[in-house]
N, C-alpha and C positions, 0 to 999 in steps of 0.2 A: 337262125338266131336262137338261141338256148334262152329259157325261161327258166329265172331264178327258184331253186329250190328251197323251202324252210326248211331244212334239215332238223332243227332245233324243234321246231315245231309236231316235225314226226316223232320225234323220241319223246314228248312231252304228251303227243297226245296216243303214242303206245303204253305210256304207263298211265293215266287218266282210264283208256279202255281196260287194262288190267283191274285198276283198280276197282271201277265201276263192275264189271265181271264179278268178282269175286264179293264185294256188297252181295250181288246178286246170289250168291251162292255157286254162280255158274261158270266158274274157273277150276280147274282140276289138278293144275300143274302137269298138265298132257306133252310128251315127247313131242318135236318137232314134226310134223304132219310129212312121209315121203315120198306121196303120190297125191295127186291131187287128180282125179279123174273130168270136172267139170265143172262152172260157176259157182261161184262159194261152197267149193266141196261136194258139189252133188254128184251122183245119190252115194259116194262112199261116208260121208259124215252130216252131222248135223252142223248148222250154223252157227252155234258156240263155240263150238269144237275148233272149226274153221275159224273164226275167229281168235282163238286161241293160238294154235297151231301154225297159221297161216299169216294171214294177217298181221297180227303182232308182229311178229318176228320178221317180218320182212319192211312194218314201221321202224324199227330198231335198224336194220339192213340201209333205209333210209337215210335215217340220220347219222349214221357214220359213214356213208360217201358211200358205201357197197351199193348201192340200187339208186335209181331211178326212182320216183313213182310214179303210174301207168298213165298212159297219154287220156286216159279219161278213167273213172271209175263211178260208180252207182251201187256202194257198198251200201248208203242207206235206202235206197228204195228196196235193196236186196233185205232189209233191215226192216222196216214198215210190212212188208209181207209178208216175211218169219217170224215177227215177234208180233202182230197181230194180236190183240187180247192181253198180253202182257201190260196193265198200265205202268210197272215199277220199269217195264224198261227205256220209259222216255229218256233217260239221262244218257241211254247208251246209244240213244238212235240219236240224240243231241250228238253226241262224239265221235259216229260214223259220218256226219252230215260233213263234219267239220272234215273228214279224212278225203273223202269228195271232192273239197275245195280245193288240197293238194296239187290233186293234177290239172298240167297246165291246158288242159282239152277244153 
C-alpha cells in the first residue's frame, strides 16, 4: 500500500530551509554536492553544507515527483547534535523536524 506524498509540502518547506539558512548567514549558493560519502555528509562536509547541497535539492526532487522521500529520516536529531550551542538555529531545527514527519516510516 503506497502512503500519500505531500509533495507541496517538500518544495514549501525546501525554500523555508533556504531561507532560514541564509537569515542565518549559512547559505552560500554551493554547487550540487557529487559525492556524498556518509550520514549527513560526513566526514567529507559540514552539516550546512549538506544541508544545502543535499538536502534541499533532493526536497525540491520531492516535490516535483523525481523522489520519493526516505522510508524514515532523523535529519533533526542529526540537527540537535550539530547545531548544539547555536540558540538562533531553533527555527531551522523547527524545519528539519517537520522534514522528519515526511517519511512515511
Amino acid at each position: 500500500m503506497s502512503i500519500p506524498v505531500n509533495r507541496q509540502l517538500a518544495g514549501e518547506l525546501a525554500a523555508a530551509i533556504e531561507t532560514e539558512m541564509r537569515r542565518l548567514g549559512w547559505w552560500h549558493d554551493q554547487p550540487d554536492a557529487e559525492k556524498v560519502e556518509g550520514a549527513f555528509g560526513r566526514p567529507s562536509m559540514t552539516f550546512s553544507v549538506w544541508i544545502e547541497t543535499v538536502l534541499v535539492p533532493r526536497l525540491r526532487q520531492v516535490a516535483r515527483g523525481e523522489l520519493d522521500p526516505p522510508q524514515s529520516s532523523q535529519v533533526a536529531v542529526a540537527a540537535v547534535r550539530e547545531l548544539d550551542g547555536y540558540d538562533e538555529a531553533g527555527g531551522l531545527i523547527e524545519l528539519l523536524g517537520r522534514v522528519d514527519r515526511l517519511s512515511p516510516g
